[in-house]
BADOBA-269784 format. One record per residue (C-alpha): residue number from 1; residue in three letters; x, y, z. Coordinates in steps of 0.5 Angstrom, whole numbers, plus 500, padded with zeros to 3 digits. Each point is the difference from the previous one (the first is absolute). Last residue first. Layout:
<pts>
PT NUM ALA X Y Z
...
</pts>
This chain:
<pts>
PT 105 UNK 554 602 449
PT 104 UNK 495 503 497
PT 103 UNK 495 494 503
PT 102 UNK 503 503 507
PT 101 UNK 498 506 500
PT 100 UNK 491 498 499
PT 99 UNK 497 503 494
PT 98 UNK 497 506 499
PT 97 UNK 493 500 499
PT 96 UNK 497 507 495
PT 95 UNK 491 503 501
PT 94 UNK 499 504 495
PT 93 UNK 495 507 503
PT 92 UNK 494 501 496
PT 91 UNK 501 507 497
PT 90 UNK 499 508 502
PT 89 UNK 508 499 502
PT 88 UNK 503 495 500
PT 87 UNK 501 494 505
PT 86 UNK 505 495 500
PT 85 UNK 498 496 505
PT 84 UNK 504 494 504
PT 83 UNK 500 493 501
PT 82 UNK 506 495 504
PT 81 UNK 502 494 498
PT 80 UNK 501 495 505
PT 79 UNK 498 493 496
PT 78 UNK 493 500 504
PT 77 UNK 498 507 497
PT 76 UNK 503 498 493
PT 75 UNK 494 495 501
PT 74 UNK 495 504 502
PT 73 UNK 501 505 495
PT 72 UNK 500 495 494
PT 71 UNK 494 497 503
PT 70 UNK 495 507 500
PT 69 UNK 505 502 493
PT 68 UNK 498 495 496
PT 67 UNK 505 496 498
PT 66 UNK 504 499 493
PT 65 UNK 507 501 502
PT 64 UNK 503 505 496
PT 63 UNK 494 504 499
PT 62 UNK 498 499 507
PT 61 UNK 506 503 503
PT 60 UNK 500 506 494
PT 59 UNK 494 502 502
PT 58 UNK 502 500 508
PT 57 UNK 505 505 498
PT 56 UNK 507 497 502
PT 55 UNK 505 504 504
PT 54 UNK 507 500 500
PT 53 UNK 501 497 494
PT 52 UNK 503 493 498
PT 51 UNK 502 500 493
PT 50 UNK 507 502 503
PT 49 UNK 501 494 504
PT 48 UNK 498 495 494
PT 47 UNK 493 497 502
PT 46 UNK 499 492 500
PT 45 UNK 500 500 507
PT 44 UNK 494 505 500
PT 43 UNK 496 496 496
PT 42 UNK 501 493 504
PT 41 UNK 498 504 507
PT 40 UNK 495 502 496
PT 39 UNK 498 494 497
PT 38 UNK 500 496 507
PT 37 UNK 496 506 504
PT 36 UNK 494 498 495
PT 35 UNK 501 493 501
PT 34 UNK 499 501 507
PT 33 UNK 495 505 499
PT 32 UNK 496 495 497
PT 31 UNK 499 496 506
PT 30 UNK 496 493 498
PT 29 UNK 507 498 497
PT 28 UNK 503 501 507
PT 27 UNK 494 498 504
PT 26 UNK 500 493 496
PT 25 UNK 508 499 502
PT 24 UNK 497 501 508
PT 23 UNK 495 495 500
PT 22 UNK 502 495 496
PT 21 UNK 506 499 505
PT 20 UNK 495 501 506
PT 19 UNK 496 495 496
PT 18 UNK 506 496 501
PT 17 UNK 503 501 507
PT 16 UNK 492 498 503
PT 15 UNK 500 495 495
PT 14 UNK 507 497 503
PT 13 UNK 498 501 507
PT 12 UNK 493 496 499
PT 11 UNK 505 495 497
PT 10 UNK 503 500 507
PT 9 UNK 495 500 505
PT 8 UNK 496 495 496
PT 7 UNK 506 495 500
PT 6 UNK 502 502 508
PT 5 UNK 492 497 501
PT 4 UNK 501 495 496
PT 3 UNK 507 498 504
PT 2 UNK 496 501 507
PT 1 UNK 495 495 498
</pts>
């Protein structure tokens, strides 16, 4: 009796192990900012130093990287990029995102 009841255990705890497994790779391909985050990290590497302006318009991100703004804007927030505003005068303002230091290293 004790060695069925050590086998159940055990083949509970694999199961356990397995749909946690499952479980964890499914949230990744469930999140699409996951994937988002990878083409951008992807993107900038593939960048020469001098094509990497300071700051880059939120036009020009969703040009390069086709996403909408909403997710692109939520995922380069989890990157560490930092927003900003260009306003102008009379005119909508536009809004820029610098990269973090240590991706211009």
């Amino acid at each position: 009796m004790d060695n069925y009841i050590a086998n159940l255990r055990r083949e509970t705890a694999e199961k356990r192990a397995q749909r946690q497994a499952e479980s964890a790779a499914g949230a990744e391909r469930a999140d699409p900012r996951a994937a988002l985050k990878g083409r951008i990290r992807e993107w900038y590497r593939g960048l020469a130093p001098e094509a990497r302006p300071s700051a880059w318009h939120m036009e020009a991100l969703v040009q390069q990287l086709r996403a909408t703004p909403q997710h692109l804007g939520v995922a380069l927030e989890e990157l560490g990029w930092m927003r900003g505003r260009v306003w102008r005068r009379g005119r909508a303002y536009r809004q820029h995102w610098r990269a973090p230091a240590e991706w211009n290293q």
